[in-house]
C-alpha positions in Angstrom: 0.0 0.0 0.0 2.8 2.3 0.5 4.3 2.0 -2.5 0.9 2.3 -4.1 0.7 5.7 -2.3 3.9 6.7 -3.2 3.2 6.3 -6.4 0.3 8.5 -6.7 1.5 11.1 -4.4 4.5 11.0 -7.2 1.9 13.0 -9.3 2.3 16.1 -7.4 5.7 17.3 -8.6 5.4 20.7 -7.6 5.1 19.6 -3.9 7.8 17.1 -3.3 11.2 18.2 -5.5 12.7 15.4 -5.2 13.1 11.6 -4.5 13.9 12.5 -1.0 11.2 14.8 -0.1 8.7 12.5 -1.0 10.2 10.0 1.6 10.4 12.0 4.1 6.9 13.2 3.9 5.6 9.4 3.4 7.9 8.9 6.6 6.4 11.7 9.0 2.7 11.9 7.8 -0.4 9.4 7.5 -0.5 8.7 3.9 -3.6 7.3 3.3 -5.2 10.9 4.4 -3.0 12.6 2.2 -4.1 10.6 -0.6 -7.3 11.0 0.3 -6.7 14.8 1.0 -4.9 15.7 -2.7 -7.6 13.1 -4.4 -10.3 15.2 -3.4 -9.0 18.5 -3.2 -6.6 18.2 -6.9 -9.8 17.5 -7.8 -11.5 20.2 -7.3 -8.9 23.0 -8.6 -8.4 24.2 -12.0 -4.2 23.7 -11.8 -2.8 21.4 -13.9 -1.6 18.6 -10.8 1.8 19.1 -11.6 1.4 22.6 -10.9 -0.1 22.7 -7.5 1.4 23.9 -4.7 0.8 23.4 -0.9 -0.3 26.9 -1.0 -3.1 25.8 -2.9 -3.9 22.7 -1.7 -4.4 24.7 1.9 -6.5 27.7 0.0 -9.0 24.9 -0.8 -9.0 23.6 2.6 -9.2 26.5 4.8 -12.5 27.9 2.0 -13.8 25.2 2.4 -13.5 25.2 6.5 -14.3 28.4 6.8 -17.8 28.1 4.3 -18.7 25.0 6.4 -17.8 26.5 9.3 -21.2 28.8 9.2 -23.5 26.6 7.5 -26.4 25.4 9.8 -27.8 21.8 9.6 -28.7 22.2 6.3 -25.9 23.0 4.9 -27.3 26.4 4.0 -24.8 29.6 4.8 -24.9 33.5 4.8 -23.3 36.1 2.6 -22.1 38.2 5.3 -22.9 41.6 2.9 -25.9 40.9 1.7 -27.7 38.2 3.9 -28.8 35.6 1.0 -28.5 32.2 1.7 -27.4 30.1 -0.3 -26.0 26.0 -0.3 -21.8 26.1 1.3 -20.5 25.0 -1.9 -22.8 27.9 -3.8 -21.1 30.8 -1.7 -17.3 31.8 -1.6 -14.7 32.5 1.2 -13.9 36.3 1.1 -10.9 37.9 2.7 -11.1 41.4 4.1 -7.8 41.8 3.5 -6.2 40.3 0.5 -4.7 36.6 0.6 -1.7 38.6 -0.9 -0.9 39.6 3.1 0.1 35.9 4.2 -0.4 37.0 7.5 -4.3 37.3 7.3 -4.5 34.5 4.5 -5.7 32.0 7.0 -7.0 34.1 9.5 -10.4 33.3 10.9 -11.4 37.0 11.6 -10.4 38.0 8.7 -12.2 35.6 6.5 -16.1 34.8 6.0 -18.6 33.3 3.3 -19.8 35.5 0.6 -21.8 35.1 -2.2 -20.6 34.7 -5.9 -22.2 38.6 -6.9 -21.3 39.8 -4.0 -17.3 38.8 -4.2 -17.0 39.5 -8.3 -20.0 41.2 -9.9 -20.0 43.4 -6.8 -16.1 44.3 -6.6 -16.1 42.7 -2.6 -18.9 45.2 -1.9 -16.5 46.5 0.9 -18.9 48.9 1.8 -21.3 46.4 3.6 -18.6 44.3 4.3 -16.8 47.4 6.7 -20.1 47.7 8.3 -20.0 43.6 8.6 -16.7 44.1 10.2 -17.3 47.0 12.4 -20.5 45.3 13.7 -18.8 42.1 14.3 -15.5 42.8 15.9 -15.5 46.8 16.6 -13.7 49.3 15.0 -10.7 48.0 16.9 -10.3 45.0 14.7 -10.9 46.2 11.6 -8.1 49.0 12.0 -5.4 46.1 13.5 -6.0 44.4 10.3 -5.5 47.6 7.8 -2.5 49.1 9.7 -0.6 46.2 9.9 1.7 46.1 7.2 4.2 43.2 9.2 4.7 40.4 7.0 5.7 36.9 7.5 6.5 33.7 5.1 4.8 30.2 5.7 6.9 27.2 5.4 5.3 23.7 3.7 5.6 22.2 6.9 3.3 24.6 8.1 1.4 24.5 5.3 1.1 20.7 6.0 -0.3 21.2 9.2 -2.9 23.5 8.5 -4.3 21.4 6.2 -4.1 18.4 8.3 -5.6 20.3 11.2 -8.3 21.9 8.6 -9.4 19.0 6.6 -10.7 17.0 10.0 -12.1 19.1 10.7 -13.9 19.6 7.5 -14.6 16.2 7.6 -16.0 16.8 11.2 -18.2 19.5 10.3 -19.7 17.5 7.1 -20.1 14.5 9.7 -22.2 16.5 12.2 -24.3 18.1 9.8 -25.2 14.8 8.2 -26.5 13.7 11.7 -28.0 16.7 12.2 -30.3 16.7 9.0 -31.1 13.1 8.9 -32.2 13.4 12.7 -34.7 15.8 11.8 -36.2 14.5 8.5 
């Protein structure tokens, strides 16, 4: 089975460089999640597989976490600008401030579900999204987050981690919602 993993996790060449690398991560992490993890998540984005990076692999993860994160037991979710609900998978994680600051790129106050006119026909519709912020976290907040200009670099390790630590509980999330609705039909 390891070899069979190996082999598949081979596909990725943009994440492990070489021979070595890939060891090494079949050596320190459970492989059969990973699998199961790039399966699913290669998947879904529009990156050639050879061209995806941890970087994106944890984008998917943490939108994904963060979408199911405020979806009731229905699995319906709330644009935080404009209040339509809509299915998780319909609406779109939004970042106050840009994923370009890696700082705030996985930052749970900084990030919420919005929908898909909202996020692009709309331009962000920042305007109801300050008043989203203010309301939500004070004035406070939302000023920490535009005036700080600190940056900082995220290794693949940590990378790896997040996405570990994000995708159970993604599948967490999905679980209890499941119960949830079949308890009530």
């Amino acid at each position: 089975m390891l070899e069979k993993n190996k082999k598949y996790l081979s596909k990725f060449n943009n994440l492990f460089k070489t021979e070595k690398a890939l060891d090494l991560f079949m050596e320190e992490r459970d492989s059969e999640v990973w699998v199961e993890i790039l399966k699913y998540y290669s998947s879904k984005n529009k990156k050639v597989q050879s061209r995806l990076s941890w970087k994106d692999v944890a984008d998917d993860v943490f939108s994904e976490y963060v979408r199911l994160k405020s979806a009731d037991s229905k699995w319906m979710s709330k644009c935080v600008t404009c209040w339509v609900v809509a299915h998780w998978s319909k609406l779109q994680n939004w970042h106050y401030k840009s994923r370009w600051w890696t700082k705030y790129r996985f930052d749970m106050d900084n990030c919420h579900p919005q929908c898909f006119v909202c996020n692009i026909s709309l331009g962000w519709n920042y305007r109801n999204y300050h008043i989203y912020m203010v309301n939500r976290y004070w004035e406070e907040m939302e000023k920490r987050i535009w005036e700080d200009v600190s940056s900082m670099t995220i290794k693949d390790w940590q990378y790896q981690d997040l996405i570990e630590g994000r995708y159970k509980t993604v599948v967490e999330l999905k679980t209890a919602i499941e119960k949830n609705s079949k308890k009530k039909t």
